[in-house]
C-alpha positions in Angstrom: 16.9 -16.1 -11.6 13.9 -17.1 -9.5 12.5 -20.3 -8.5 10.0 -21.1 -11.7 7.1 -23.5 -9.4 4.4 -22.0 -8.4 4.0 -20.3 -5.2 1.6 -21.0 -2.2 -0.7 -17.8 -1.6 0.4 -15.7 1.2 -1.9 -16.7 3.6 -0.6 -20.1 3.7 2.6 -19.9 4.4 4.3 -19.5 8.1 4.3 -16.4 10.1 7.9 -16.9 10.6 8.8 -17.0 7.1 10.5 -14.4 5.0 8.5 -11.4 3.5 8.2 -12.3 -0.1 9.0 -9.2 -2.8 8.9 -8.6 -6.5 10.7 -5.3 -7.5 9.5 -3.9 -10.5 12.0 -0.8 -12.1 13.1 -0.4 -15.5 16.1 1.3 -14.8 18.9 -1.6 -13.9 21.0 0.4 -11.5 18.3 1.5 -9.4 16.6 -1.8 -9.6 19.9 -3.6 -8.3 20.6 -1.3 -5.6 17.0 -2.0 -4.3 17.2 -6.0 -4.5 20.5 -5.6 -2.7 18.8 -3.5 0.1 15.8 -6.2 0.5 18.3 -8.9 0.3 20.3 -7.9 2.6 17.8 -8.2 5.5 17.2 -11.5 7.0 13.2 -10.9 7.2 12.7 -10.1 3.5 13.5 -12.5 0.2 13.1 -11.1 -3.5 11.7 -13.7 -5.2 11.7 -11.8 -8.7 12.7 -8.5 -10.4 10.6 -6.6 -13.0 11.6 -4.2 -16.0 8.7 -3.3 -16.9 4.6 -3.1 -15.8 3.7 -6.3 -17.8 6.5 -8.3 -16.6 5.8 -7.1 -12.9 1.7 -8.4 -13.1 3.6 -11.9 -15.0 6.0 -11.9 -11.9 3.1 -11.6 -8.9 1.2 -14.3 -11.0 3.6 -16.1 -11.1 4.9 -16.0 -7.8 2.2 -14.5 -5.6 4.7 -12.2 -3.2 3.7 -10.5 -0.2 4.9 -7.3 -1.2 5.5 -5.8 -4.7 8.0 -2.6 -4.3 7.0 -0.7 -7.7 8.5 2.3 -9.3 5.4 4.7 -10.3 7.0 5.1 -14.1 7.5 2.0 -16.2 7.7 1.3 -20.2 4.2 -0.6 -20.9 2.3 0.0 -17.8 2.5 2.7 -15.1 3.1 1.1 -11.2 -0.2 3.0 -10.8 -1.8 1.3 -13.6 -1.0 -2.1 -12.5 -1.7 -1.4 -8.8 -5.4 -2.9 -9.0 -4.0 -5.9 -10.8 -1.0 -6.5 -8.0 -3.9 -6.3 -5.3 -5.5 -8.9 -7.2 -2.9 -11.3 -6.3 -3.0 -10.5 -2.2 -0.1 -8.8 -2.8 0.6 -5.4 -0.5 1.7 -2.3 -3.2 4.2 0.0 -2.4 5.0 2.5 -4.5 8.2 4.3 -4.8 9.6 7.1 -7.3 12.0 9.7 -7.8 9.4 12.0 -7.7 6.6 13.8 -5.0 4.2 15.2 -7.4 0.8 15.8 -6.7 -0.2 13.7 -9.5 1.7 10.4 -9.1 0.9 10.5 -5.1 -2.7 11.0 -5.6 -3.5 8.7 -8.5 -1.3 5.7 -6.8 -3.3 5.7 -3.3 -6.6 6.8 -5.6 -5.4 2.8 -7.2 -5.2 1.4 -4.1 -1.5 1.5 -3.6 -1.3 0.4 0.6 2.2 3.1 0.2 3.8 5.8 -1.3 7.7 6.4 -0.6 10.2 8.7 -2.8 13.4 7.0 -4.0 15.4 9.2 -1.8 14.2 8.1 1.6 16.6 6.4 4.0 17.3 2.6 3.5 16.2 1.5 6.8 13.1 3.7 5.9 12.3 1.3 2.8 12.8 -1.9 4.3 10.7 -0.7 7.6 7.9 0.2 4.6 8.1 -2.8 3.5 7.6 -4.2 6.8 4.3 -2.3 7.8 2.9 -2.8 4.3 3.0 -6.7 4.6 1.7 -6.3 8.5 -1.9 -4.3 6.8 -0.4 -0.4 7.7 0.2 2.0 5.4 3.0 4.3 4.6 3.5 7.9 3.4 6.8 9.6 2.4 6.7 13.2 4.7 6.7 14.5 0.9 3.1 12.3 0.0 1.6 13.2 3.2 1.8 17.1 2.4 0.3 16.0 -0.6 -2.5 14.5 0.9 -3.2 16.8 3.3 -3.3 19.3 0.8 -5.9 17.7 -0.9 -7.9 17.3 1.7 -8.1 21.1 2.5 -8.9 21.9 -1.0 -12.0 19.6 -1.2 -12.8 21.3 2.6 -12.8 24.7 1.1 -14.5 23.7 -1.9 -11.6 24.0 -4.6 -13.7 24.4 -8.3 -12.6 20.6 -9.7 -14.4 19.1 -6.3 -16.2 16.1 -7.1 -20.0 15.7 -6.5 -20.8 14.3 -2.7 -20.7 10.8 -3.0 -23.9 8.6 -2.5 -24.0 8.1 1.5 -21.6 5.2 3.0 -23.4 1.9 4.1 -24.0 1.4 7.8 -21.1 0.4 9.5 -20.7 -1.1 12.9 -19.8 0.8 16.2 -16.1 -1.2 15.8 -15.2 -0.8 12.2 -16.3 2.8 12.8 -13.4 2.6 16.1 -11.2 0.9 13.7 -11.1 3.2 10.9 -10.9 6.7 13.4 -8.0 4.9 14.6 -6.7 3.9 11.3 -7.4 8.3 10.3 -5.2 8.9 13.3 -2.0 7.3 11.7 -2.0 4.1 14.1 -0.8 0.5 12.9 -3.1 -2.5 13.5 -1.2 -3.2 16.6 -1.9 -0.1 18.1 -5.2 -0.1 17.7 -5.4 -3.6 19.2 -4.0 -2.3 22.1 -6.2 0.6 22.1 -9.2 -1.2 21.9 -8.2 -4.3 24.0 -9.0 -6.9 21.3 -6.6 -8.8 19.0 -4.6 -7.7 15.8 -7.2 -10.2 14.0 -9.9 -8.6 15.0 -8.9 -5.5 14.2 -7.7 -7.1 10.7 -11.4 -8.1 10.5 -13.3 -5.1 11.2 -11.0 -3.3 8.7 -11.4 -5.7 6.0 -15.2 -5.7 6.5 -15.3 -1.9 6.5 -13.5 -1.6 2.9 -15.7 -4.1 1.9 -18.9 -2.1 2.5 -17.3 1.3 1.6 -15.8 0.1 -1.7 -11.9 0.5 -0.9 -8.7 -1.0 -1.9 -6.5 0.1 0.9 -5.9 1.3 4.2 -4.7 4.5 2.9 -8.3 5.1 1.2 -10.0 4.4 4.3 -7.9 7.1 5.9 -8.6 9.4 3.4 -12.3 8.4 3.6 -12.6 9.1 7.3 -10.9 12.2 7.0 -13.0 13.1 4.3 -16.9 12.3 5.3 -16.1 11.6 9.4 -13.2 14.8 10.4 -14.0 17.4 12.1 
């Protein structure tokens, strides 16, 4: 099993040092076949598995990982359910499932899930996702995306379950207005770094501050936020 101490919060531990990940699936087969992928990269370290959504919440307590890789259907609590919770432990959430419907992509980013990935991607895919989540960038399946898109054109063309405008955003600065245009566009903190010839913790920085004044979880939201009040 997994070391019981407690663990330092990610922010204090090395740059260098492993990407920390709980994996929470209830089926055992698919659950193994997942720890054996993270494990067997030299970058990432699974420092607890999950059956369930109450055990995966008692396992980022507990351990306080960098990532949790959760399936989006689990006996006790949804991954989507928990997702606010996870996030409340600095943890990254990436969400993965056997399945691409509208529904389960939609309420999972709509939580604040910083991913979205189907169980049938390629490995290398899932450990790259795992990667970009713990570095602040988001990831889509091809599948979720579509989704997303989707939905976007339906609120444009005024589909009947629209919501009400929202009440208008608080001012935001000429840079975390850069920032999130950039982040809209698809590109990773590092990219916009170079694209705006500052550092990746600045750009960290103007991102954090702008879901902070917007009311956002992720960077997927403040795509979808952009697109949604900003797009042409």
């Amino acid at each position: 099993m997994t070391d019981p101490s407690p663990s330092p919060a990610a922010s204090d531990r090395p740059s260098s040092a492993p990407i920390r990940v709980v994996v929470a699936e209830d089926h055992p087969a698919v659950r193994s076949g997942l720890v054996a992928l993270l494990r067997s990269a030299p970058d990432i370290t699974v420092v607890a598995e999950a059956a369930d959504g109450p055990a995966a919440l008692e396992a980022a307590r507990a351990h306080r990982p960098d990532v949790v890789l959760t399936d989006v259907r689990m006996p006790g609590a949804t991954g989507i359910e928990i997702t606010p919770r996870l996030r409340e432990t600095g943890a990254s959430v990436l969400v993965i499932s056997g399945f691409d419907l509208d529904e389960f992509v939609l309420g999972a980013l709509a939580a604040g899930a910083d991913g979205y990935l189907v169980k049938s991607e390629d490995p290398q895919r899932i450990l790259a996702a795992v990667r970009d989540v713990h570095r602040g960038d988001a990831v889509l399946s091809a599948a979720a995306t579509r989704t997303v898109l989707a939905a976007l054109r339906g609120r444009e063309g005024g589909a009947p379950d629209e919501a009400p405008p929202a009440s208008p955003a608080p001012a935001l600065t000429g840079r975390e207005e850069d920032v999130l245009a950039l982040v809209a566009q698809g590109l990773t903190n590092q990219q916009i770094a170079r694209e705006l010839f500052v550092e990746i913790t600045t750009v960290k920085s103007h991102l954090s501050h702008a879901l902070m004044k917007l009311g956002l979880d992720s960077r997927v939201q403040a795509a979808l936020w952009w697109q949604q009040h900003r797009g042409s």
